[in-house]
N, C-alpha and C positions, 0 to 999 in steps of 0.2 A: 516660660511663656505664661503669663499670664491669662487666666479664663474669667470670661463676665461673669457677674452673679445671678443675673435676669437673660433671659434669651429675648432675643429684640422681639419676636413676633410675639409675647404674652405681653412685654408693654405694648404693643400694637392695640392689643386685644384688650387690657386696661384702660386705654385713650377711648373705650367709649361708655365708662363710666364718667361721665362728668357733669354731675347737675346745674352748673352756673355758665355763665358766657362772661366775658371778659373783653374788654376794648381798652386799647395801649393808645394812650394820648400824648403827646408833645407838647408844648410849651413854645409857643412860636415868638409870644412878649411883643405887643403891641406899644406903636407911643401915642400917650393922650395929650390934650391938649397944651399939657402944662410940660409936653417934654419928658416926663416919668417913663420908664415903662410897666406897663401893665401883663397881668397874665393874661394870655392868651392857649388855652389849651383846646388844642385841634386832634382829631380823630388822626393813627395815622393809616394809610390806604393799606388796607390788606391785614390787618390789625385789629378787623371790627366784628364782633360778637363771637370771638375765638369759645370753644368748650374747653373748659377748666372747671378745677374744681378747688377750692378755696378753703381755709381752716386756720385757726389760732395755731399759733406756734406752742404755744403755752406759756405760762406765769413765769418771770414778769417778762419772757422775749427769749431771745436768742443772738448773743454775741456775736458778730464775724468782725476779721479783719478785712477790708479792702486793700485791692492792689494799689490805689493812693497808699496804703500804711493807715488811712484811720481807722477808724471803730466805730459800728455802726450797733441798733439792737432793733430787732426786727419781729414783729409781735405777731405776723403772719404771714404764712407760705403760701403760692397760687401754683397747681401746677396748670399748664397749658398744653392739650393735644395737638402734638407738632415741633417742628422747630423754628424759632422766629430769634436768628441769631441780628436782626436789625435792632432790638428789645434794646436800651440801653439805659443804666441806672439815672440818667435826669429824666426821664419819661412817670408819668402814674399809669396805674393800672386801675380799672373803675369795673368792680362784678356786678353784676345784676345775678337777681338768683338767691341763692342761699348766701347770709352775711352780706347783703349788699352793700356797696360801698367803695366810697373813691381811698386809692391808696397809694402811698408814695415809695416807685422801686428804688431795694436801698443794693440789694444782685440779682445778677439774674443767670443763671448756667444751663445748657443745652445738655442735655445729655450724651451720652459716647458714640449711640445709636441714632439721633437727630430724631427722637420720636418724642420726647419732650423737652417742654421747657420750666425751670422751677424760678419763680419769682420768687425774694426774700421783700418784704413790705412791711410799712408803717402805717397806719392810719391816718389820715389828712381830716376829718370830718372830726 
């Protein structure tokens, strides 16, 4: 049998270091006049000024596979206090706080425990 490596109540008790807040937006894609569509990124409900805390991944990023099979490189990790398994990689994530700034989820994985969430990101700005 397998044993965790963390006990869930010290990441309990880690989730309340988090200097930045974090809001997961959607892309809802408007059409303008000419029939285009446009972006349209909307707050999504329950989603909004989550505590997280934010950080480069390091130089020049960090590889993953997605379960599409492609390849992604991800220059920064968010984690989030909580689990918000609705997160899904067409969504951004946008910190305020330390490193602010809009960022585009390229994964996103809940932990075993549901007390966090780790966003994999790119920078959009």
């Amino acid at each position: 049998m397998a044993r965790d490596l963390f006990d869930p109540r010290l990441m309990t008790e880690l989730a309340n270091f988090t200097p930045s807040t974090c809001t997961i937006q959607q892309n809802l894609g408007t059409e303008n006049d000419h029939g285009e569509i446009v972006d349209d990124w909307q707050d999504v409900a329950g989603h909004v000024d989550l505590p997280c805390t934010h950080a480069p991944s390091g130089s020049p990023g960090n590889e993953y596979k997605r379960r599409q099979g492609d390849y992604v490189i991800a220059d920064h990790t968010t984690l989030i206090s909580g689990a918000y398994p609705l997160i899904k990689e067409t969504m951004r994530v946008v910190v305020a706080g330390g490193r602010a700034g809009t960022y585009e989820i390229l994964l996103v994985h809940v932990d075993s425990h549901s007390t966090m969430t780790r966003l994999e990101s790119r920078r959009t700005e």
